[in-house]
C-alpha positions in Angstrom: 36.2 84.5 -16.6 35.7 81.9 -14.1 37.4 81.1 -10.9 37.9 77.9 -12.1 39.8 79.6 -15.1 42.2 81.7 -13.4 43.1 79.0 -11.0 43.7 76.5 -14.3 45.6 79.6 -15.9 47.9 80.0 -13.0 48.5 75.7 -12.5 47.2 75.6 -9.0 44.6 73.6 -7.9 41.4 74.5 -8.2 39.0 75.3 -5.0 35.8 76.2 -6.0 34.1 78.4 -3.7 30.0 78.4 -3.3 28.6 81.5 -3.9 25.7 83.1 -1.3 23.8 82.6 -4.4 23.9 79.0 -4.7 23.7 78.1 -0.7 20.4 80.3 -1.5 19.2 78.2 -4.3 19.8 74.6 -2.4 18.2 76.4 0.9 15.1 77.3 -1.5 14.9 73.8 -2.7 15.1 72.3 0.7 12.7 74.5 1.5 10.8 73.7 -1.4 10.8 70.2 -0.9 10.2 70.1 2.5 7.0 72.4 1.5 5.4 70.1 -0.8 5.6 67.3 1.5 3.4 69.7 3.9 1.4 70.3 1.2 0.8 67.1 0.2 -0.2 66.1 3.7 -2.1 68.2 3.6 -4.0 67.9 0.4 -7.4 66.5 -0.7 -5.5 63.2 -1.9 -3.7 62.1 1.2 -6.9 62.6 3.7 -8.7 60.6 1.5 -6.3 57.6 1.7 -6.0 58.1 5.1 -9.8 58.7 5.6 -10.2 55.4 3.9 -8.0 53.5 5.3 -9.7 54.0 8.4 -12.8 53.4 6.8 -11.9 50.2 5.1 -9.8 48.9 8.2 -13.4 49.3 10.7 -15.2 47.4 7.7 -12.8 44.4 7.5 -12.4 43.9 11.3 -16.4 44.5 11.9 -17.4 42.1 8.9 -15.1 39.6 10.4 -16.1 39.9 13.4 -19.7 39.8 13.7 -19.5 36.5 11.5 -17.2 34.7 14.5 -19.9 36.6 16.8 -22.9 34.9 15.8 -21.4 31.7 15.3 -20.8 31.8 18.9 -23.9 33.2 19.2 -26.5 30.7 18.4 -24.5 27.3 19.6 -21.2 27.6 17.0 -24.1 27.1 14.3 -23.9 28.5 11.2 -27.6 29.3 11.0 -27.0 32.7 12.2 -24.1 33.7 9.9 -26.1 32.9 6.5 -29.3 34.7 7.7 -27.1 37.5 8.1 -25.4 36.8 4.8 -28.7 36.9 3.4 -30.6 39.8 4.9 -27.0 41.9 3.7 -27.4 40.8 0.3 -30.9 41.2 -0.5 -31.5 44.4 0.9 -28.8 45.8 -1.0 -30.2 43.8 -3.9 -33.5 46.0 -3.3 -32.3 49.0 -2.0 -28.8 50.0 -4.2 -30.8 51.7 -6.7 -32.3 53.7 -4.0 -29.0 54.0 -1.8 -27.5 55.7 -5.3 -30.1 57.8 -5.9 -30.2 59.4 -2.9 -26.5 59.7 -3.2 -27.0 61.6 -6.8 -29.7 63.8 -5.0 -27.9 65.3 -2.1 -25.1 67.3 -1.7 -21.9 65.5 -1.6 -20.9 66.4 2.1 -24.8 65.8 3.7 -24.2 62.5 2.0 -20.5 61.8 3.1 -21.7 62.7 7.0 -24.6 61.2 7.3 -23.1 57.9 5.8 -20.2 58.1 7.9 -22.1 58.8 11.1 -25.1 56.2 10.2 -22.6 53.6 9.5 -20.5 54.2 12.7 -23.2 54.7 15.2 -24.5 51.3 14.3 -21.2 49.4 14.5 -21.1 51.2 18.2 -24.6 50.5 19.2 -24.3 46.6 17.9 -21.2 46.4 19.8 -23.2 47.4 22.8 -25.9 45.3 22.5 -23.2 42.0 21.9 -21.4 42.9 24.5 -24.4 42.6 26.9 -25.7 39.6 25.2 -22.3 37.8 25.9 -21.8 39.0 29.3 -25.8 38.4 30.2 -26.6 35.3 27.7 -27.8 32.7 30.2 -29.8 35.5 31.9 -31.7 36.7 28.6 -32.2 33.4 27.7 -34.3 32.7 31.0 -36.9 35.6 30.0 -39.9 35.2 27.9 -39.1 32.2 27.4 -35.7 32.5 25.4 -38.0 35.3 23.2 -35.6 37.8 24.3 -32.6 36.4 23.0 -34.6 36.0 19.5 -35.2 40.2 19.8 -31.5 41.1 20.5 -30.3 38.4 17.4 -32.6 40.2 15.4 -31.5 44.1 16.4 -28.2 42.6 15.7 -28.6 41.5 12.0 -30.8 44.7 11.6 -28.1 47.0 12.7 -25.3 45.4 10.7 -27.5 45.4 8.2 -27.5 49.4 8.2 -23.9 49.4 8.7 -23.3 47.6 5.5 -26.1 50.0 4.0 -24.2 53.0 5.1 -20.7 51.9 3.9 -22.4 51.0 0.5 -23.4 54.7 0.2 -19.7 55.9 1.5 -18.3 53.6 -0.9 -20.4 55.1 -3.5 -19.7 58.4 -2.7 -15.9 59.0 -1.9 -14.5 56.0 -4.3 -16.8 56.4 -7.3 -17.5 59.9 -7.5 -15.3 62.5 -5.2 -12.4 61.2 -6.3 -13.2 61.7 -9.8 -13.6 65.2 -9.2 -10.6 65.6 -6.6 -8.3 64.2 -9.8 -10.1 67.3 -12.1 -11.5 64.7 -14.2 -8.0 63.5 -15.7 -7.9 60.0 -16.5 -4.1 59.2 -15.1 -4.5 61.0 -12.0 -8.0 58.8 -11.5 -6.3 55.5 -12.4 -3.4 56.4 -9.8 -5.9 57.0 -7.1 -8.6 53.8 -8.0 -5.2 51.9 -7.5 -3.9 53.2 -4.2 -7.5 53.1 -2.8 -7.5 49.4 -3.8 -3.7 48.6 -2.4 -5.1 49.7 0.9 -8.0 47.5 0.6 -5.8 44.9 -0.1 -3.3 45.4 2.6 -6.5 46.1 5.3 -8.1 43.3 4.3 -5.1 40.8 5.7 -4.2 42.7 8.3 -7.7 43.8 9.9 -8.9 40.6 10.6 -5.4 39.5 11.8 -5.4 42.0 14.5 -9.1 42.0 15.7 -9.0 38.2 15.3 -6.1 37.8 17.9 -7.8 40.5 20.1 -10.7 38.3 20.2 -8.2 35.2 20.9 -6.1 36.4 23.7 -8.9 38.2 25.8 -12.4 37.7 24.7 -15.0 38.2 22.6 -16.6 41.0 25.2 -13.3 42.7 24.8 -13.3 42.2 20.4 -16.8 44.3 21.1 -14.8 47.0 23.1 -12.5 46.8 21.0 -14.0 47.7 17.6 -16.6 49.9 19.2 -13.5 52.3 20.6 -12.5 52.0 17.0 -14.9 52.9 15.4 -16.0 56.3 17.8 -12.1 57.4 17.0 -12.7 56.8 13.3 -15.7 58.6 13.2 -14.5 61.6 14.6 -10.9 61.6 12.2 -13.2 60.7 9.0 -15.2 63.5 9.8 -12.7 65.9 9.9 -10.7 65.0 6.9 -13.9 64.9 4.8 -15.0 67.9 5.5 -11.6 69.6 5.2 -11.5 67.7 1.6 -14.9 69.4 0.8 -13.5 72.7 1.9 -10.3 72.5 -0.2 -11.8 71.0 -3.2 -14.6 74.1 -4.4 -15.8 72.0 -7.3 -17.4 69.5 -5.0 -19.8 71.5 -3.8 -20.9 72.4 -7.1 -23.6 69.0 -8.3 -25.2 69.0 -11.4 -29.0 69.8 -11.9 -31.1 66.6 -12.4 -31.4 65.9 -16.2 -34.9 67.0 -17.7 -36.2 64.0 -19.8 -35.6 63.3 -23.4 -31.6 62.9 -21.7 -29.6 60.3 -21.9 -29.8 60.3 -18.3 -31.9 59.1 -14.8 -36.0 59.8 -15.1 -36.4 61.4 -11.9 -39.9 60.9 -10.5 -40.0 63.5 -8.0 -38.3 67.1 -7.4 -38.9 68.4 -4.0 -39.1 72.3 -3.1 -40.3 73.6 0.1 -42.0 70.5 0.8 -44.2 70.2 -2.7 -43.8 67.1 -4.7 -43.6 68.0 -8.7 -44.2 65.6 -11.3 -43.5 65.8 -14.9 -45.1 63.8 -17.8 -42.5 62.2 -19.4 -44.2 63.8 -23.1 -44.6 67.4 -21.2 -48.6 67.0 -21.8 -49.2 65.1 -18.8 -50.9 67.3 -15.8 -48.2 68.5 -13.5 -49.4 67.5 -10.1 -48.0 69.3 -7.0 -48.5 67.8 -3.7 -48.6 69.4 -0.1 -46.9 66.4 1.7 -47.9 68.0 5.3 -51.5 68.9 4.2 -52.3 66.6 1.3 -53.2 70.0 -0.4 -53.5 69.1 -3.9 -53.0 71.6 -7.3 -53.3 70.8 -10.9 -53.0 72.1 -14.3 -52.9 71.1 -17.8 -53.6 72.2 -21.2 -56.8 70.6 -22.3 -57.8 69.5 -19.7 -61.7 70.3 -18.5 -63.2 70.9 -15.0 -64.3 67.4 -14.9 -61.5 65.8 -15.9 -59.7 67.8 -13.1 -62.0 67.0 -10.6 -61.6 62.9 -11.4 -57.7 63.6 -11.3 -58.1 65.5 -8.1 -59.9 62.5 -6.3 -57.4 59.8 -7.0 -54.6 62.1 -6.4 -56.4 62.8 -2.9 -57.6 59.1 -2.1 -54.1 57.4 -2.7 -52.7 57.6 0.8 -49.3 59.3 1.4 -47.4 55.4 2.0 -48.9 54.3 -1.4 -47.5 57.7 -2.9 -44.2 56.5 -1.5 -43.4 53.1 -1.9 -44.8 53.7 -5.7 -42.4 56.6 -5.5 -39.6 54.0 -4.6 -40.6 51.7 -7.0 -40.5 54.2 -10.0 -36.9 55.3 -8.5 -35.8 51.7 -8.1 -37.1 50.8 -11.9 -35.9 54.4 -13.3 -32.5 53.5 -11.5 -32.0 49.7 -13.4 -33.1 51.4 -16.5 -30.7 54.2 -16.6 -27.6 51.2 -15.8 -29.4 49.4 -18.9 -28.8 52.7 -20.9 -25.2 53.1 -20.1 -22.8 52.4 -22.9 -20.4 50.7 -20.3 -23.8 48.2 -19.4 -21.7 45.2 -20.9 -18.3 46.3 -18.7 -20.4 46.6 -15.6 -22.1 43.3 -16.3 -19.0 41.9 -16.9 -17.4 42.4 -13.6 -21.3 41.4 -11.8 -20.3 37.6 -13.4 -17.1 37.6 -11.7 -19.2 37.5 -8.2 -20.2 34.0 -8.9 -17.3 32.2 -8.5 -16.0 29.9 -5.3 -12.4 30.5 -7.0 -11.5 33.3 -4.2 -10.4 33.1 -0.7 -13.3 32.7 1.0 -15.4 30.4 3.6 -16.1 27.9 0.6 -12.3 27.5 -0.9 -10.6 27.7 2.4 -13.2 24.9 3.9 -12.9 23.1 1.1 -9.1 23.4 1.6 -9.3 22.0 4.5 -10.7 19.1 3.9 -8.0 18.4 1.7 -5.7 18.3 4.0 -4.6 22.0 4.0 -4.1 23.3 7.9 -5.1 27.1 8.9 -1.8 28.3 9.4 -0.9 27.4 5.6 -4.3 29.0 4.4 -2.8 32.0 6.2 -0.1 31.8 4.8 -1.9 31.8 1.1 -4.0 34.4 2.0 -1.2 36.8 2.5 0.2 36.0 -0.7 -2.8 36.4 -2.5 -2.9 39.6 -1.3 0.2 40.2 -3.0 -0.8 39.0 -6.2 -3.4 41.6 -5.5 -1.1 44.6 -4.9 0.8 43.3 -8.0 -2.2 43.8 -10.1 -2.9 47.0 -9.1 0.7 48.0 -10.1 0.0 46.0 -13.6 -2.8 48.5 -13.8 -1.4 51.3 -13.5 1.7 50.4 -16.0 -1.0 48.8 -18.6 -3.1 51.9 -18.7 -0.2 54.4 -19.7 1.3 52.3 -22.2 -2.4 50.5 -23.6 -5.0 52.4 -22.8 -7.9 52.2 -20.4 -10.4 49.2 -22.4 -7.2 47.9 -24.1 -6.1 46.9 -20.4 -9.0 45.2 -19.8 -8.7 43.2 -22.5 -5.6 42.0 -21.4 -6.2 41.2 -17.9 -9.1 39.7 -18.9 -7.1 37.1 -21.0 -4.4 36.6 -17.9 -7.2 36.1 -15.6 -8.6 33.3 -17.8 -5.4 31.9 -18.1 -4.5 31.4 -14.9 -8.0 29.7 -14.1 -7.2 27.0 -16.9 -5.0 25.8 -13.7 -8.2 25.4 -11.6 -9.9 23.8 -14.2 -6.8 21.1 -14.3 -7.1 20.7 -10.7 -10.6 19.1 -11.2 -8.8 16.2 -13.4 -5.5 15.9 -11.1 -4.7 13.5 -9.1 -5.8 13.6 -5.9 -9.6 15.3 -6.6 -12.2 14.2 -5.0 -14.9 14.9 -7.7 -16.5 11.2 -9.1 -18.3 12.1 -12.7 -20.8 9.9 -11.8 -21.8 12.6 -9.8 -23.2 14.6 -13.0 -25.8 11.9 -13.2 -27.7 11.4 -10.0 -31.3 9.6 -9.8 -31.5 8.6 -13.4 -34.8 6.8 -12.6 -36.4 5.0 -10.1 -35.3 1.8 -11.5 -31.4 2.2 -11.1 -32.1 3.3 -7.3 -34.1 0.3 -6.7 -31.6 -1.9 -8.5 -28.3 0.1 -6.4 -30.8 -0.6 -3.3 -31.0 -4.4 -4.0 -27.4 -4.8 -4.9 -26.5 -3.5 -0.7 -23.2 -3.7 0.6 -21.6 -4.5 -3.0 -22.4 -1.1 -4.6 -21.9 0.8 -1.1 -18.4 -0.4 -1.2 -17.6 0.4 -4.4 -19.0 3.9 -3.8 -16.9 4.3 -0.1 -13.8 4.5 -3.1 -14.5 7.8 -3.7 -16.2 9.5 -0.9 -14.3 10.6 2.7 -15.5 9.3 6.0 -18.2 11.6 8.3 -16.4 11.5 11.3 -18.6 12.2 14.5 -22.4 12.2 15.0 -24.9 14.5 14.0 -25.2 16.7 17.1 -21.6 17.1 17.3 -20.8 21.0 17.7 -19.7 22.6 15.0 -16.8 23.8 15.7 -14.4 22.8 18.7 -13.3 24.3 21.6 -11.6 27.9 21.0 -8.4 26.7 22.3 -7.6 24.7 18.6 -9.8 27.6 16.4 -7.2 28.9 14.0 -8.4 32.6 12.9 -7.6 33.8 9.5 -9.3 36.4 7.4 -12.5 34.9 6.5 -13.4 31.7 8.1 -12.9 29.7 10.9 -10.5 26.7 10.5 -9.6 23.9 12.8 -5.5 24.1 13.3 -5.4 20.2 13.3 -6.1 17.7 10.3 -8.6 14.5 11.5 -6.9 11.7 10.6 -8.3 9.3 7.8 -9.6 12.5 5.6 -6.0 13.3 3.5 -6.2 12.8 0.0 -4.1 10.6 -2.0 -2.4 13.1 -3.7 -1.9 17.1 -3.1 -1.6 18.0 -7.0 -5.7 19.1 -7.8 -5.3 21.3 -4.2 -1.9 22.4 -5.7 -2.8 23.4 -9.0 -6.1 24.4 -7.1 -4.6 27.7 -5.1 -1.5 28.3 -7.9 -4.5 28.9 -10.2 -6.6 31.2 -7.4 -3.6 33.1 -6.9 -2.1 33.8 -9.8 -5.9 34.8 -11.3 -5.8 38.0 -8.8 -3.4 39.5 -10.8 -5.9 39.9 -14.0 -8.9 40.0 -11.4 -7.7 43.2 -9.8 -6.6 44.5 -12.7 -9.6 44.3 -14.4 -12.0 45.3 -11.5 -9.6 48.8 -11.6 -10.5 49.0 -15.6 -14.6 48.5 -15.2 -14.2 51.1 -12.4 -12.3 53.2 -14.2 -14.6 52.9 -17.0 -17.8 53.8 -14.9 -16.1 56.3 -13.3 -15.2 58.3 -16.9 -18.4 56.9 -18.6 -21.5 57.5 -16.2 -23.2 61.2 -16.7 -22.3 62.8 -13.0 -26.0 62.9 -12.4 -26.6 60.0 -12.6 -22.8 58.4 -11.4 -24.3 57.1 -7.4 -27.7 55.8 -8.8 -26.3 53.6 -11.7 -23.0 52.5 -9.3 -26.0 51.5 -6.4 -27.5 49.3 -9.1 -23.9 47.6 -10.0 -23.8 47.1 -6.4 -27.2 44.9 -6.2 -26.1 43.3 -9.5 -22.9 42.1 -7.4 -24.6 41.3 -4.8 -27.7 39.1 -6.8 -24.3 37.1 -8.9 -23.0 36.7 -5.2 -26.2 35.3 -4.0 -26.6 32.3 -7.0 -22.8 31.6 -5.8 -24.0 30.4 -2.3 -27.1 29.1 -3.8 -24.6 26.7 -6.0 -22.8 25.8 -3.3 -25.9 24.7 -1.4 -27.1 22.8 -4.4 -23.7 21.1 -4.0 -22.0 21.3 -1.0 -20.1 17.9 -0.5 -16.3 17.9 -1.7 -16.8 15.7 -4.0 -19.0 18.5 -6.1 -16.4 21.5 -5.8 -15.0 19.9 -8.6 -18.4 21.0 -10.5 -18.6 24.2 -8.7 -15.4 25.0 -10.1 -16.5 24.5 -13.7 -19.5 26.5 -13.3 -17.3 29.3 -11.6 -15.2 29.1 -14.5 -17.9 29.6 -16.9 -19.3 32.4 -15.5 -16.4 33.9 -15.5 -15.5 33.3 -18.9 -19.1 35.1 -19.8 -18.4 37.7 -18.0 -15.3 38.4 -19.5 -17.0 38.6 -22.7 -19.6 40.6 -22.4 -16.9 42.9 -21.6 -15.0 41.7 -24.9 -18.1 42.8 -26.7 -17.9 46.4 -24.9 -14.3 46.4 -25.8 -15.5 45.9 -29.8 -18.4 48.4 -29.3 -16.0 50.8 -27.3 -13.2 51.0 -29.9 -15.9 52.1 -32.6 -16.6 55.1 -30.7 -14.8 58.2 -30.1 -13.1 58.8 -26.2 -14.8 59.9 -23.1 -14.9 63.4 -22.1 -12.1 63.1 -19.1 -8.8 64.5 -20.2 -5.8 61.7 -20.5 
């Protein structure tokens, strides 16, 4: 009987006394808990949030950066600022197939270092060379006449051009394929850590720019070089170390597949290399099987049925074809073999899906916030909206996670796809609000030569009616750009002018209203279905094959990115965003269903091979 018993029997009060034995089970608890927070610490999942935190924090402050940088570069122009927005897009428009393949080829940590130290040795050495060009710019100007300062703008763009190389491969890497195997290939463990990885990104992407941005404000832009070039050396070397204790604590990712032999439903590979030979395979296994001596040019062959002769012909054009042809057709083959095997993929609608949701100026971005502007929104409001679009953000992430458990994986999608469409219907009201500056009659420019001579005889009277619906230039042409730094606002993308000109507010604030209600509110399905098509290529894509196809869905981003700025150049007054935003609308609405169609496709086939 109980102490507690005896005490009752007796009608005292009862005192209950803790045994050694319980102390000792609370102490092993303590203990116990205390221990798992160490362990988790010190686990494969923490260093990778914290490894890409720091990776995602240098990328935000170094691609904000370097756009404020060459504005103030080349005369506060913008000329320098979309070269570089082009050369980044179209090389990993050429090269993503290549960048994944090499990813699929390599061992996972040679491909996580060499990233990580390409990537961050470019930052550094680009910091260098802007820090001389600022604190030496009349100087270089005054050689070779001005020639010089055309070479140091050009190793600029070309080493941020490497950097954003290099992070495409890192991103490729540790967020599409080491996390799957970190999670052991368990589908609510992978949706947990897609999410965190993108609530850092979220939170980084405010806060980054914030603090280099204010750096850059209260000293100078020499000291925003120092700045993120001490940055980036520290986060090299505390990237390096977690990753490579990750790949020590996680044996199964050093273990890669074999490349797939053909017939697979996999990646074609062109080439195998072993001790410096060069094999290839006939895709029917009758073809000759050439190996080549890359250092010699030494040259073997052998097939069934085949004569002397026919050797000897095979010999000579295998011998005349000089070793560059051999390997830009070699990087041809992989590029094609690369857009096939994304083609082949049963998620190829998903993917495609989220690609359309690139060309859109329904984001926060250089073209809404500008366009804000001239609507009479100031920079410290935009701010202001950008921080609670990032919360929208985080909120989708956490709709994600909730969706998934109780809906399933493509049944999630599905529904975010639906908010997200939603929530743009506001966007589309915006264009027929009050106070939008779109005029229909913009939709039918130049009908014929005969209405522009007739609208060129009629003078002031047509002028004037048009003056109704346009907003006055102010300034002339060779007016800078931008003015002096003292009134620049910085936010996270763009540079905005803190002050409204007077003479340029609209008559009503309801399209700009219903204009960022509907942006906003949108992230919530946006993010939420951007963490279901990754999710889905993630648990889809043969592991072979995972960095190759993901390199391609990167140059497909990047090419629906591109015809974005290319419809914003076609129509860049404000009176045309009103058209931009129907476009953006419908591409978004295609997008979402080819992923509909998936969806259908999907739920006709049995699940993927990652446990739930």
């Amino acid at each position: 009987m109980s102490l507690r018993a005896d005490t009752a029997q007796c009608g005292g009060v009862v005192v209950e006394l803790e045994s050694d034995d319980i102390r000792e089970a609370r102490a092993r608890k303590a203990r116990s808990t205390s221990g798992s927070a160490l362990i988790y610490l010190r686990g494969p999942k923490f260093l990778i949030y914290v490894s890409g935190a720091l990776s995602m924090w240098g990328d935000r402050m170094w691609h904000f950066a370097i756009s404020v940088f060459l504005i103030e570069l080349y005369g506060r122009n913008l000329l320098l600022t979309a070269i570089f927005g082009l050369v980044v897009a179209g090389s990993v428009l050429l090269l993503g197939a290549l960048i994944g393949d090499w990813v699929d080829r390599n061992p996972r940590n040679k491909v996580a270092h060499a990233s990580l130290l390409v990537q961050n040795i470019s930052v550094t050495v680009c910091s260098i060379v802007l820090m001389l060009v600022f604190l030496y710019k009349q100087w270089i100007e005054s050689i070779w006449d001005g020639w010089l300062t055309v070479v140091c703008y050009t190793v600029v763009i070309v080493l941020a051009d490497v950097a954003n190389l290099a992070s495409t491969a890192l991103t490729i890497a540790i967020q599409r394929d080491w996390i799957v195997v970190i999670t052991g290939y368990n589908r609510g463990h992978l949706a947990g850590m897609n999410a965190t990885m993108r609530r850092i990104d979220q939170v980084t992407n405010i806060l980054a720019p914030l603090a280099v941005g204010q750096v850059m404000t209260l000293a100078s832009n020499v000291i925003g070089c120092g700045f993120i070039l001490g940055w980036n050396l520290v986060s090299l070397i505390v990237e390096f170390i977690f990753l490579s204790r990750v790949y020590r604590i996680v044996p199964a990712l050093s273990v890669k597949p074999p490349a797939p032999e053909d017939g697979q439903a996999s990646l074609e590979r062109p080439a195998e290399r072993t001790e410096g030979l060069v094999e290839r395979r006939g895709s029917q296994g009758q073809c000759p099987v050439v190996l080549v001596t890359l250092e010699h040019s030494e040259v073997v062959t052998s097939a069934p049925g085949l004569s002397d002769d026919d050797m000897s012909l095979n010999l000579k054009e295998v011998t005349n074809l000089p070793l560059c042809f051999g390997r830009f057709r070699w990087l041809l083959s992989t590029c094609k073999d690369g857009w096939r095997a994304y083609y082949r993929q049963d998620v190829f609608l998903a993917g495609m899906g989220l690609a359309f949701l690139y060309t859109t100026v329904l984001g926060f971005d250089c073209i809404t916030t500008g366009y804000a502007y001239t609507q009479g929104i100031s920079g410290s409001l935009l701010s202001l909206l950008m921080g609670v679009s990032a919360i929208t953000g985080l909120m989708g992430t956490i709709m994600f996670t909730k969706l998934r458990k109780a809906y399933g994986l493509v049944n999630t999608g599905i529904i975010s796809s639906c908010l997200h469409l939603c929530c743009l219907l506001l966007c589309v009201c915006s264009v027929f609000a009050p106070g939008s500056p779109m005029d229909l009659r913009l939709l039918r420019p130049f009908l014929d030569a005969n209405a522009n001579s007739t609208l060129s005889a009629a003078g002031g009277v047509v002028e004037g009616q048009r003056q109704k619906h346009t907003y006055p230039m102010r300034g002339g042409i060779n007016q800078p750009l931008l003015p002096d730094r003292s009134s620049i606002h910085w936010t996270n993308n763009t540079v905005l002018f803190e002050n409204m000109p007077s003479g340029m507010e609209p008559d009503s604030y309801i399209s700009i209203i219903l204009l960022f209600l509907g942006v906003i509110t949108a992230r919530i399905g946006l993010w939420s279905f951007d963490l279901t098509v990754t999710q889905l290529l993630q648990e889809n894509i043969c592991e072979s094959e995972r960095g190759v196809v993901n390199g391609v869905q990167s140059s497909m981003n990047y090419l629906m990115d591109l015809l974005h700025f290319i419809m914003v150049i076609s129509a860049p007054q404000p009176q045309h965003f009103g058209i931009l935003v129907i476009i953006s609308v419908l591409f978004i609405t295609t997008g979402h269903t080819m992923y509909f169609l998936y969806a259908r496709k999907a739920k006709r086939k049995p699940a993927g091979c990652l446990d739930t």
